[in-house]
C-alpha positions in Angstrom: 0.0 0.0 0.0 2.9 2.4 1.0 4.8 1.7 -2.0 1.2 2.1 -4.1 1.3 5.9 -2.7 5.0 6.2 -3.1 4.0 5.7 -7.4 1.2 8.4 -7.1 2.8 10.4 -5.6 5.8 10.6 -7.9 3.3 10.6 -10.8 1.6 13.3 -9.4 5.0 15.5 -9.0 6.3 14.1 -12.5 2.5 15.7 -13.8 2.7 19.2 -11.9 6.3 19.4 -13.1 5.1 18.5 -16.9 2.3 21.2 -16.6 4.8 24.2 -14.8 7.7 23.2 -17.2 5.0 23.9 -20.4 3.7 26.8 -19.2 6.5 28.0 -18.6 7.9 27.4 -22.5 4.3 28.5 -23.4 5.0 31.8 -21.8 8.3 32.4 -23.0 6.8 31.7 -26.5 4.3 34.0 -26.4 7.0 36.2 -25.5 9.0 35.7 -28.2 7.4 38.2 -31.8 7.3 36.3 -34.6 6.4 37.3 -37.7 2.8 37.0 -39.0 1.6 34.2 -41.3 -1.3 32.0 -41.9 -2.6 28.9 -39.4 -0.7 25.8 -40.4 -1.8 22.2 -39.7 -0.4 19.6 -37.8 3.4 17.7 -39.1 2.7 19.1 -42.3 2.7 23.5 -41.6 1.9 25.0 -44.7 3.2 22.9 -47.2 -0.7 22.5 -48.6 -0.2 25.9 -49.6 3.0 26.0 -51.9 2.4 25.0 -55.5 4.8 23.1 -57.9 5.9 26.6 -58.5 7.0 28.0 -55.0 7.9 31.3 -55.7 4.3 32.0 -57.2 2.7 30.3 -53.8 4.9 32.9 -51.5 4.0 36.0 -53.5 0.0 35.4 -53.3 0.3 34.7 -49.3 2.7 38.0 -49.2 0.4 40.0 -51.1 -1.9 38.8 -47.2 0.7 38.9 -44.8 3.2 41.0 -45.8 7.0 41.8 -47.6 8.0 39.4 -44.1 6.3 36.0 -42.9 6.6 33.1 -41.3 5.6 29.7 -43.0 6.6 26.4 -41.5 7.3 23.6 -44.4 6.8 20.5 -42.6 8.5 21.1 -39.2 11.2 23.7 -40.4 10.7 27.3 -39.9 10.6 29.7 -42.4 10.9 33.1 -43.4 9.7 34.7 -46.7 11.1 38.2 -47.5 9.2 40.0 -50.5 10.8 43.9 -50.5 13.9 45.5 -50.6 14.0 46.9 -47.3 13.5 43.8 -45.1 15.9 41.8 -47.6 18.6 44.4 -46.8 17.9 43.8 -43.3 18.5 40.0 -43.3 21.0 40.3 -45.7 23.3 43.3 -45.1 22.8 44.3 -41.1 22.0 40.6 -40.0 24.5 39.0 -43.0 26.4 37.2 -40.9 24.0 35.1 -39.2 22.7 34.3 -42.4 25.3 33.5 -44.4 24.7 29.5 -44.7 22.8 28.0 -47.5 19.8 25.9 -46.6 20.6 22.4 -48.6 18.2 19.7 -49.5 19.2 15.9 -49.0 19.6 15.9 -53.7 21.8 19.2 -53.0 24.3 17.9 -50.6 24.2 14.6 -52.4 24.8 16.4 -55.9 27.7 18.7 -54.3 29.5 15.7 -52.8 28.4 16.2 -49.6 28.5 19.8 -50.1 32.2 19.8 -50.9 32.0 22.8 -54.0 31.7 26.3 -53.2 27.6 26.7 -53.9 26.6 25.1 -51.1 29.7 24.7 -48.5 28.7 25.7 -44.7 30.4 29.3 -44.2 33.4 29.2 -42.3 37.2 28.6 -43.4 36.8 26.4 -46.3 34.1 28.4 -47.8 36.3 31.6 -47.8 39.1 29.3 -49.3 36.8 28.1 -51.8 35.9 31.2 -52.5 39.1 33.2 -53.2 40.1 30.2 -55.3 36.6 30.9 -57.8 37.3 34.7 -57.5 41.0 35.1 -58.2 41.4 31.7 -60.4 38.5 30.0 -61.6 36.9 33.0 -62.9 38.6 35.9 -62.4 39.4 38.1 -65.0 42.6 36.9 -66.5 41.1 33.8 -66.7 37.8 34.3 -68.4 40.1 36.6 -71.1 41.8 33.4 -71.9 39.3 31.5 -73.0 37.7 34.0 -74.5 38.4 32.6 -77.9 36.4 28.9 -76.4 33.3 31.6 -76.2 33.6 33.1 -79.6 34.1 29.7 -81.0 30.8 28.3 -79.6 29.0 31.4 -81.0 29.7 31.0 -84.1 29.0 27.2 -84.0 25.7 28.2 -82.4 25.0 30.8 -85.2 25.9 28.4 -88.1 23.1 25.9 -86.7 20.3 28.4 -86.5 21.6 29.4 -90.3 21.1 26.9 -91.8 17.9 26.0 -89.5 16.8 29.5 -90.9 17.8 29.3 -94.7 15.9 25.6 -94.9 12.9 27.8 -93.2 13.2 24.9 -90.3 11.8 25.5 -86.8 13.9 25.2 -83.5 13.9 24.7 -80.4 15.6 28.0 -79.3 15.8 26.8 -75.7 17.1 23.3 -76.5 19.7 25.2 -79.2 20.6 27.6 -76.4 21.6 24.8 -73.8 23.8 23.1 -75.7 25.4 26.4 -76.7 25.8 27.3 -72.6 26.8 23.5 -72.2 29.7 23.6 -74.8 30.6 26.6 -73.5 31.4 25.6 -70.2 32.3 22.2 -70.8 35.0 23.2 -72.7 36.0 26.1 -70.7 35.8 23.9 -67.5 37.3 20.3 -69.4 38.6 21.2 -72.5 37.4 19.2 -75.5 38.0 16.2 -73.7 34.4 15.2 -72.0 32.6 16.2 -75.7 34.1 14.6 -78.4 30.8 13.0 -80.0 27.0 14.4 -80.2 26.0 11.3 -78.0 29.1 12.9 -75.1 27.4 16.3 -75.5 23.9 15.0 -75.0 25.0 13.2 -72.3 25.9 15.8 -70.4 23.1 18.2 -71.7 20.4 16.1 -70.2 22.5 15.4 -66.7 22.6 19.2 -66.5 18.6 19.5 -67.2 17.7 16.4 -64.6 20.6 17.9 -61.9 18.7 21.4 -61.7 15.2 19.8 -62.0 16.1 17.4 -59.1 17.5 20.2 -57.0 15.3 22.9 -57.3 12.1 20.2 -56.6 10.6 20.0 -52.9 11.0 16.7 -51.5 8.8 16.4 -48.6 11.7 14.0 -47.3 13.4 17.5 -46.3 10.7 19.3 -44.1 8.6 16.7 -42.5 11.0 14.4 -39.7 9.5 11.2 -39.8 10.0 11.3 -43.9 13.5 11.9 -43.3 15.3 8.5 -45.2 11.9 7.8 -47.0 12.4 8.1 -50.8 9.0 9.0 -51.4 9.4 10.7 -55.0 12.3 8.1 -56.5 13.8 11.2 -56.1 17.3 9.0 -54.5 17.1 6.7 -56.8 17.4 9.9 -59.8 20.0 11.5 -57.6 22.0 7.7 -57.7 21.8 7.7 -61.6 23.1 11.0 -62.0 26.0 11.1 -59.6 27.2 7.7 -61.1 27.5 9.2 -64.6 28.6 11.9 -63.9 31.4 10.6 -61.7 31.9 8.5 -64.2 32.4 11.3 -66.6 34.6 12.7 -64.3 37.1 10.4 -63.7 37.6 9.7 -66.8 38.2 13.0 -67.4 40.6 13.6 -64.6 42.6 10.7 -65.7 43.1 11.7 -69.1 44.0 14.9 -67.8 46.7 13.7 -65.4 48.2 11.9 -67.9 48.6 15.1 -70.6 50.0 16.5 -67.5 52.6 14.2 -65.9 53.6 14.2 -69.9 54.4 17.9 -70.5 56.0 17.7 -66.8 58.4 15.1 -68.1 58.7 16.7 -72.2 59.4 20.0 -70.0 56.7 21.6 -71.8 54.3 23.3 -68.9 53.6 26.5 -69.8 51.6 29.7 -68.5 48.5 29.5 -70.7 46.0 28.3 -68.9 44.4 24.8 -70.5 40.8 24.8 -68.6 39.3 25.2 -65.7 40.1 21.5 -64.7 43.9 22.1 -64.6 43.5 24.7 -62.6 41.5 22.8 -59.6 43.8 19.9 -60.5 47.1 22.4 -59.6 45.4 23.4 -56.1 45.0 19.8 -55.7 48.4 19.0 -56.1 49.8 22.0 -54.1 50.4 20.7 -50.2 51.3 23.9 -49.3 47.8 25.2 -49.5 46.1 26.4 -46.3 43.2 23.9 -46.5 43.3 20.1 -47.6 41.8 20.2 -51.2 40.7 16.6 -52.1 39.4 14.8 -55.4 35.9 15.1 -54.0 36.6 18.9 -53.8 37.4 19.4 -57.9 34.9 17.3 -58.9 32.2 19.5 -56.7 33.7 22.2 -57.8 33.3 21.4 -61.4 29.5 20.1 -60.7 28.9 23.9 -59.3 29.9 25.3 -62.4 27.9 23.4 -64.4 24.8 23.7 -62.4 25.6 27.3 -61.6 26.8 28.3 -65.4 24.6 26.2 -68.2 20.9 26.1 -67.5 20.8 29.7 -65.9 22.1 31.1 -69.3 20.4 29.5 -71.7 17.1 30.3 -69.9 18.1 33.9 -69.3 19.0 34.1 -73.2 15.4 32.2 -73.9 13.2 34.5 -71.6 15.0 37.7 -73.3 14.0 36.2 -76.7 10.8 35.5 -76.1 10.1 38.8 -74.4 11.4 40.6 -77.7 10.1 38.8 -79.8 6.6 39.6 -78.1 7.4 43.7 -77.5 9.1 44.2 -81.5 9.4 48.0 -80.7 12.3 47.1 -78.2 13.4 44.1 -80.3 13.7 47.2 -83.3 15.8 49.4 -81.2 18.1 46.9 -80.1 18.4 45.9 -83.5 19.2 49.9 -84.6 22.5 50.0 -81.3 24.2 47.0 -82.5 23.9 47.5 -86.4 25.6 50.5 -85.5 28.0 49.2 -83.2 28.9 47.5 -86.4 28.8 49.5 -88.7 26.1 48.2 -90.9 26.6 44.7 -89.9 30.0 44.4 -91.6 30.8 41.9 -88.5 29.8 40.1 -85.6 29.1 41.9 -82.5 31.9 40.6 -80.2 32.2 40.7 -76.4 34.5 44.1 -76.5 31.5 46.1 -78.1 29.3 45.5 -74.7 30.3 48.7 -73.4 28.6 50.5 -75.7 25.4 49.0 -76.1 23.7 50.4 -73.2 20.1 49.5 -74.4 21.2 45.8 -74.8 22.4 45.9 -70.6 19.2 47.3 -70.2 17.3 44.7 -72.2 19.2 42.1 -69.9 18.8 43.8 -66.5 14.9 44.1 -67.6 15.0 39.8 -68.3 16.6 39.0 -65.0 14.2 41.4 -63.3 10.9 39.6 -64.5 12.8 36.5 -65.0 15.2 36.2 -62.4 18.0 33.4 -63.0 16.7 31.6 -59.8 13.4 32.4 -58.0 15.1 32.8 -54.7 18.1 33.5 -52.3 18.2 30.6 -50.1 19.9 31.0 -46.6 20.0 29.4 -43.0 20.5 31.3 -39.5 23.3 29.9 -37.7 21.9 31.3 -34.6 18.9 33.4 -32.9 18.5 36.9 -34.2 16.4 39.9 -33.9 15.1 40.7 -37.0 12.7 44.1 -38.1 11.7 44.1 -34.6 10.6 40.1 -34.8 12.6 37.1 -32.8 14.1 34.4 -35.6 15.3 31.3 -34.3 18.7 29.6 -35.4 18.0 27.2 -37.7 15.6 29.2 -39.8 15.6 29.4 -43.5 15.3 32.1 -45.3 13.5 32.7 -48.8 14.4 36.2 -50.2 11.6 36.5 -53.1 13.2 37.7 -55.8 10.7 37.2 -58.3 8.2 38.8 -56.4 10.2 42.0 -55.7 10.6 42.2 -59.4 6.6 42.6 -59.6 6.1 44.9 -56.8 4.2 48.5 -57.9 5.9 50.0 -55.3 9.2 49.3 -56.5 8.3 49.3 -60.4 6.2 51.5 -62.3 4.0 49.0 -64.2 5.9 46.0 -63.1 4.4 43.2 -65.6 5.5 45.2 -68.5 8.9 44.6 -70.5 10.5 48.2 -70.9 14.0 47.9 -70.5 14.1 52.4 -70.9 13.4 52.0 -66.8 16.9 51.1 -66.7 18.3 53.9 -69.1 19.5 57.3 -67.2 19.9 60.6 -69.0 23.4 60.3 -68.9 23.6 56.7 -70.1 25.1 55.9 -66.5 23.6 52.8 -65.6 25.3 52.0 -62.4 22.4 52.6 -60.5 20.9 49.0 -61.3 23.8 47.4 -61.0 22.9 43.9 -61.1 25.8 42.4 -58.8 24.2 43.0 -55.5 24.9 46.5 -54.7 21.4 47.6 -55.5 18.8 45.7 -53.3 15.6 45.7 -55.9 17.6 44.2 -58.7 20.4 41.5 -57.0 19.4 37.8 -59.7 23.1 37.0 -58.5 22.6 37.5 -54.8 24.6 40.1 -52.8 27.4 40.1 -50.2 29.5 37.5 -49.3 27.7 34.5 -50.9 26.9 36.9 -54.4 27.4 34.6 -57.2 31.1 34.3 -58.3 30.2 33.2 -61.5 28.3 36.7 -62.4 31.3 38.1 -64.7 31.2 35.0 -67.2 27.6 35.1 -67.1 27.7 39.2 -67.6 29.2 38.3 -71.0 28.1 35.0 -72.4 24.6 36.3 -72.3 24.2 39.6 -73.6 26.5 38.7 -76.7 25.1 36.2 -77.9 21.9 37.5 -77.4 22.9 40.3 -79.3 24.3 38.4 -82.0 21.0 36.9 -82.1 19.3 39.8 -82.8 21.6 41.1 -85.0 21.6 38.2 -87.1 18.2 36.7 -87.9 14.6 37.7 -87.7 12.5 35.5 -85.2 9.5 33.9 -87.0 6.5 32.5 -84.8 3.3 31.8 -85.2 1.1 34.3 -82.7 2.3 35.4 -79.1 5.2 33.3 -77.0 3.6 31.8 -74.2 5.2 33.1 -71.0 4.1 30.4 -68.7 7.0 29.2 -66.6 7.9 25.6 -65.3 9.0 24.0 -61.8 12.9 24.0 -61.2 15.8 25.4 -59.3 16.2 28.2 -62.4 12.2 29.1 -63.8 12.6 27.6 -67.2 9.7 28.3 -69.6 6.9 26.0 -69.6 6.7 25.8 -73.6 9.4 25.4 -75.9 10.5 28.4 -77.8 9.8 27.6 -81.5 11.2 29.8 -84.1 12.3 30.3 -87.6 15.4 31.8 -87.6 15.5 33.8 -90.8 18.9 35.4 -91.4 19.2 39.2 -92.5 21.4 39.6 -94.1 24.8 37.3 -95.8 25.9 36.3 -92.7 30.0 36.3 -92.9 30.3 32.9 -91.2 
């Protein structure tokens, strides 16, 4: 009987103990400001209310609860930012307690375990990583070396859609303009090694199209904890296929490479031209005396950055900007008018150096990116507790900094869903203050501060010339308007296919 009262009474303390500890977290919760957003259910939060097409979901709730909001996706909290202002405070005053990149199980299993410089935790081999993409990879000497890779591909590119156009033979302008972006940087990154046949080249087209479906897709595996190791969407198994080719790929690669190089070490032939991109990772490999330990994994995340960060982004920057002239021909007209006489008439191609003075052609390109921004979002995580805009956010949070929504804000645009690139033209043809690098909150596709996208400079110039020579070279037959639907990915590719005629205008001198 005794030890019968003994067990209530310790259930009875363990109970009143139970009760004082939750109100007291209850309290201390209600204490806490968090920002406003809608009810959420039970294990699941809000994800009944984001659409295949995220981005789209978050601007309709903002447009409700505000330019800052709390959703929780599964059980992980979440911010969304939709103006300027508050992105400036979680990403300039509060940067460095959000400096991490939230990343998905497909992410980290596509980075090698988040071994590149995309999606790296900050700290000391981030900033290592980092100083190796800015002063190396693609820095300016660099990218000026293989300049002569990007002038090659154009002109490859630009034969196909002649003779496309000249047999009066339809294309697929977005298809046409991946494989231009995946040449590109295959070759700048491997050399002609990796894309010796059409079947190579397709290859590694469609790895590139599945690798930024696969990560840009929300696997529920990721938000809700007892779905954590449940493949769900076959979305492992996808992940599987592609990291075995492409490792594959890549060894290969590296091997061949390693070879060529232990050759011209022994013919005495090394030299300071830079081969590719590869050699250069392959170099920091070798080098013991570097600060930080730079492994195979390392150069062949590295390399899987640049392809996910460099090829798809591009071609669908280039295939928006098409499509968006091709539906306003007014601006398409006075493109057409700079370059032919940049030119002179059109007695040559339009070439990287001429950039500078095409000033209606930036503008053309800033306009794209701002209605169809190369990713939807900036992704980041807090690393700890912070005080945000007045409101308490928890370590551990991430953060969704709307950037397609901000581009369609009427209070930061006049007439935000129209295409008029003059918003971006000053009277003194000083367009600095949309520079689209970061410095200039309403207008940042490539991030800003210390996570801004090293890879802005090569796209800066593979896009706007060879969108220019695409205007400068052939008239874009369709029939009626170019949908402008857009599709589900890590990049917003277009729903449709872009098919066009691409009649030339003139004897083109290729």
């Amino acid at each position: 009987m005794a030890e019968t009262q003994d067990y209530l009474q310790l259930f009875l303390l363990c109970l009143l103990s139970t009760i004082a500890v939750g109100t007291i977290i209850s309290k201390t919760l209600r204490k806490r400001r968090r920002p406003p957003g809608p009810q959420s259910l039970p294990i699941i939060g809000h994800l009944h209310l984001i659409s295949a097409l995220p981005h789209q979901s978050f601007h309709a709730l903002a447009t409700r609860y505000g330019p800052l909001m709390q959703l929780f996706l599964g059980s992980v909290p979440c911010v969304v930012v939709s103006s300027p202002e508050v992105a400036k405070e979680f990403l300039k005053t509060h940067e460095a307690r959000f400096s991490n990149r939230f990343v998905s199980a497909a992410v980290h299993q596509l980075s090698y375990g988040s071994k590149g410089f995309l999606f790296a935790p900050y700290g000391t081999f981030w900033r290592f990583a980092k100083r190796i993409c800015m002063s190396q990879l693609l820095g300016a000497r660099t990218l000026g070396q293989l300049r002569h890779v990007r002038e090659q591909e154009t002109l490859r590119f630009l034969r196909v859609m002649k003779a496309k156009g000249e047999a009066r033979e339809a294309v697929d302008v977005g298809g046409e303009l991946l494989t231009l972006t995946n040449n590109v940087i295959t070759r700048m990154v491997l050399g002609r090694t990796c894309c010796e046949s059409d079947a190579d080249v397709e290859g590694v087209r469609k790895m590139v199209e599945d690798t930024a479906e696969l990560a840009g897709l929300f696997n529920v595996a990721d938000f809700v904890w007892f779905c954590k190791g449940l493949d769900l969407h076959g979305m492992n198994k996808r992940v599987g296929e592609i990291m075995n080719r492409f490792d594959g790929i890549m060894e290969r690669v590296i091997r061949e490479h390693e070879e060529e190089r232990k050759r011209k070490k022994e013919e005495g032939v090394e030299g300071e031209k830079i081969g590719d991109l590869l050699d250069i990772l392959l170099d920091i490999h070798e080098d013991e005396s570097n600060e930080m330990k730079f492994t195979r994994d390392n150069v062949k995340a590295f390399i899987m950055d640049i392809f996910m960060a460099g090829t798809d982004t591009s071609a669908i920057t280039m295939e928006w900007a098409i499509s968006e002239l091709i539906n306003n021909p007014q601006v398409m007209e006075k493109a057409r008018q700079e370059i032919d006489s940049a030119t002179e008439n059109n007695s040559r191609l339009i070439q990287e150096s001429d950039l500078g003075n095409l000033p209606y052609l930036r503008a053309i390109v800033k306009e794209t990116l701002r209605i169809h921004p190369t990713s939807p979002f900036i992704g980041r995580e807090s690393s700890e507790n912070s005080n945000v805009c007045g409101y308490d956010i928890p370590a551990k949070t991430v953060l969704f900094v709307n950037l397609w929504s901000m581009g369609r804000d009427p209070k930061q645009w006049e007439s935000p869903l129209e295409f008029r690139p003059e918003r971006f033209m000053m009277d003194d043809d000083d367009d600095d203050e949309f520079d689209v690098r970061g410095h200039n909150m309403q207008l940042m596709p490539f991030g800003t501060g210390r996570r801004v996208c090293p890879g802005a400079s090569l796209a800066l110039q593979v896009v706007p010339t060879n969108l220019a020579a695409m205007i400068q070279c052939f008239e874009w037959k369709v029939n009626g308007r170019v949908s402008m639907e857009e599709k589900p990915g890590m990049t917003i590719p277009k729903a449709h296919p872009l098919l066009c005629v691409p009649v030339p205008r003139f004897s083109l001198p290729f």
